[in-house]
N, C-alpha and C positions, 0 to 999 in steps of 0.2 A: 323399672324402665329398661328397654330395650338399648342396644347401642346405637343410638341415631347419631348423638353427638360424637365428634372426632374427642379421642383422648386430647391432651397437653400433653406435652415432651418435656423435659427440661435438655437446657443445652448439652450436658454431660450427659445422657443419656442417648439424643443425637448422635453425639460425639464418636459414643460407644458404639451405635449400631453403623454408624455409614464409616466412619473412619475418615474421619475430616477433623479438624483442629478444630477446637473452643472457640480457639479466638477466632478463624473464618467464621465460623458460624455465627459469633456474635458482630460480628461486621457483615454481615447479610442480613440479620436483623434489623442494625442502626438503619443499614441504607433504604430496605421497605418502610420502618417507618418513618422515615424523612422526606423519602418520593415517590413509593408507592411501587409500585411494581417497573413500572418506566427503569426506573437503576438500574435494572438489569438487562437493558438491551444493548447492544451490543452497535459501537457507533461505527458509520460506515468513513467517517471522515476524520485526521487530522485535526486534534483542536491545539490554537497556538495561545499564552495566556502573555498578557501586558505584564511587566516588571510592578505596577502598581497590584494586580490582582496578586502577582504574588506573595508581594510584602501584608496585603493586607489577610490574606491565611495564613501567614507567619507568623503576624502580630496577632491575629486572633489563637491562634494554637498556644503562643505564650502567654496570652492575660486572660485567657481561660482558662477550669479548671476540669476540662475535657480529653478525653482519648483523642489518639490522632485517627483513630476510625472513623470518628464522630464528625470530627472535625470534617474530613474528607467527605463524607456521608452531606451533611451541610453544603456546601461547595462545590459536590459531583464528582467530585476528584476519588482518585485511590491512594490510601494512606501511605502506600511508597512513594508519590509524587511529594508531598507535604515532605517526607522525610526527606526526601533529596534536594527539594528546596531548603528545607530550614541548614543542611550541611552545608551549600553551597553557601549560604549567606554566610554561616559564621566563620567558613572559613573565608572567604572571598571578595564579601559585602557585596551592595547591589551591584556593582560591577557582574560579577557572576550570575546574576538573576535576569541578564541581557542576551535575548536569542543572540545565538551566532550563529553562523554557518557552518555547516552540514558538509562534509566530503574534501575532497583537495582542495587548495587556490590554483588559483585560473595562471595557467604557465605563461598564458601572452600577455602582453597590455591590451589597454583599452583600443587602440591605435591599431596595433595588428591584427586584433578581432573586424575593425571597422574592413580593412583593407582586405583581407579574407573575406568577408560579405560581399563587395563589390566583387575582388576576382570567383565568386561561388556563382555570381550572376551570368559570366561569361561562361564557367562550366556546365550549369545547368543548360544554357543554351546549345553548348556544345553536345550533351549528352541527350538531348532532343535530336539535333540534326541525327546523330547517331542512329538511334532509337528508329528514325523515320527511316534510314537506310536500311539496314536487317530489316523491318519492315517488306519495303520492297523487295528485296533480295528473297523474303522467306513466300512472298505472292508469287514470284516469276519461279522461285524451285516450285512451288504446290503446281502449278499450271503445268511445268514439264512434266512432270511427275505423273498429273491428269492425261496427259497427251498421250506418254506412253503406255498409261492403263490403259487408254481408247485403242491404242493401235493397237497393243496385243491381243487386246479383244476379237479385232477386226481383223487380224493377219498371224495371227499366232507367234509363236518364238521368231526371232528371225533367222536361226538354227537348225536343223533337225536333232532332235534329241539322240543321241548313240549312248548304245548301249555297249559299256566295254564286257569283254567274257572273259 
């Protein structure tokens, strides 16, 4: 027989030739045969998970007797997420398994936010009237501007040019 059909690889052999870890490679495996090629695309969005989906790959990674590739592979997830949930639980319990917020706390109150919104309503207004003014201002420079290209056209410098020696 000719070589029609592709060899088989074993994963250490893989391993050897690309220089990639065992264990990636076997967690690119898990995840194709779990979802098929799809796994590997690449999401364009944010996904955010409820405290219950977390607990319950928790609880599945614990009364199972599964890798947590697998696990993650099942579920969609990447097996560092699993890990970083199951830490946070044991240290934290579901408390910690609860989104929080992202970035600083908000320096004003509720109150002084409102009040800034209403006084942003008068600025905004203010920075239109503005806007409309330079406006005008930059219409009556262009037109001077045009007047004097006309005239010079029509009457030349209003100077004679001297020439110093």
């Amino acid at each position: 027989m000719t070589g029609t059909r592709p060899t088989s690889k074993s994963l250490s052999d893989l391993e050897e030739k690309y220089h990639i870890s065992y264990k990636l490679i076997s967690e690119w495996v898990n995840r194709y045969r779990l979802q098929g090629i799809d796994a590997f695309w690449h999401r364009k969005s944010r996904r955010f998970f409820s405290v219950d989906f977390k607990l319950r790959v928790i609880d599945y990674y614990q009364t199972h007797e599964e890798s947590m590739a697998s696990v993650a592979a099942k579920f969609d997830l990447l097996p560092h997420q699993i890990s970083v949930w199951l830490s946070q639980f044991q240290t934290g319990g579901i408390e910690t398994l609860k989104p929080h917020r992202k970035g600083r706390k908000p320096q004003m109150t509720h109150s002084k936010n409102k009040i800034r919104h209403l006084a942003g309503k008068t600025e905004v207004e203010r920075l239109k009237e503005e806007l409309a003014q330079k406006n005008k201002e930059l219409r009556q420079t262009k037109l001077e501007r045009d007047i004097l290209k006309k005239s010079l056209a029509l009457f030349g410098p209003s100077r004679p040019n001297k020439k110093h020696r």
